[in-house]
C-alpha angles and dihedrals in degrees: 000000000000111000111239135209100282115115094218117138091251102046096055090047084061096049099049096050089050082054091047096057096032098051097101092069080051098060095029087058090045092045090043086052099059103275120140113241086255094051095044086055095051089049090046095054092038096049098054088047099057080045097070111023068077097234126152098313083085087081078083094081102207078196091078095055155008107300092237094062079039095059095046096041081056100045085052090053091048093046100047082049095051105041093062089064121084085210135039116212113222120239145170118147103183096306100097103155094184133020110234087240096059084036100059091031093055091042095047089049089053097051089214117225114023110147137040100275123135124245094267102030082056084049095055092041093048084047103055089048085059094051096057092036090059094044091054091047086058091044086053099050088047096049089047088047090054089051085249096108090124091046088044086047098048094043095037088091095058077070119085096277102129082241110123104233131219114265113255106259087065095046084051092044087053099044095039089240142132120255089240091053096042080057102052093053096052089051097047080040087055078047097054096034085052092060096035083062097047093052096053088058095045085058092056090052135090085213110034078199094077085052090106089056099045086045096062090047097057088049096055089045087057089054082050 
């Protein structure tokens, strides 16, 4: 479930993991709105720090809203804030989200931004990205929990991934297994990634019930 306001221990663990697996929108949403690189990356760490060092920016309640909505509303409020100082004091205090290293070498690797989109249309995208990469993270550990990482990792391309996968006479060939049965894993694989997915938007809401809607507004941001 979303994490709220509370400071509680538990609360801002669960924040932090849902900003550390949500940064790249961030920076995607500073980069499409005119920041270098260098300065995207600055914003990115100093917002989240700020985040969760829980300051003025919980006057964004994540409560009213989906946590995605929460988390930009926020970043708008930081950045207005910030770009108004000549100079930016460094801070940290203990609340690091992301070392500098992991930070330049993940958005070296993303070429933000690459394409046309505005500031808000590249941070659903991104989002959404996020939001499968982090559903098939959770269907991999699973599947390497359960002994089955080689079959996870032969029948992972039948999923939307833009790979083209084996046919299924060479995925059987490689699992020793019959077509039918090859085809009945990658269809009970779609099932559990499906959930997996859905999952992975209830815990950004306020109300897991409206999961189904923002779902389907993350999948038409990824056709944009």
């Amino acid at each position: 479930m979303l994490a709220g306001a509370e400071s509680s221990p538990q609360a801002l663990s669960a924040l932090e993991t849902l900003c550390r697996t949500y940064w790249r929108p961030i920076y995607a949403f500073v980069r499409r709105s005119g920041h270098s690189p260098h300065d995207a990356q600055d914003f990115t760490q100093e917002f989240f720090a700020r985040l969760l060092e829980g300051g003025s920016l919980r006057a964004a309640d994540p409560h009213k809203g989906h946590f995605r909505s929460f988390l930009l509303g926020a970043l708008k409020h930081f950045l207005a804030n910030e770009w108004k100082r000549s100079q930016r004091q460094k801070r940290g205090g203990g609340c690091t989200v992301l070392s500098l290293e992991e930070l330049q070498a993940e958005t070296q690797a993303s070429g933000e931004p690459a394409d046309a989109l505005t500031p808000e249309k590249s941070y659903d995208r991104r989002w959404a990205e996020a939001v499968l990469g982090q559903a098939m993270e959770r269907l991999r550990e699973e599947h390497a929990r359960a002994g089955k990482a080689e079959r996870f990792d032969a029948l992972k391309l039948y999923l939307p991934s833009g790979e083209e996968p084996a046919s299924y006479a060479e995925t059987a060939g490689r699992l020793g297994l019959s077509e039918g049965a090859v085809k009945w894993a990658i269809h009970q694989l779609r099932q559990r990634y499906g959930e997996l997915v859905r999952a992975e938007v209830a815990d950004t809401l306020a109300n897991p019930a409206e999961a189904e809607t923002e779902l389907r507004h993350l999948l038409a941001a990824l056709s944009q």
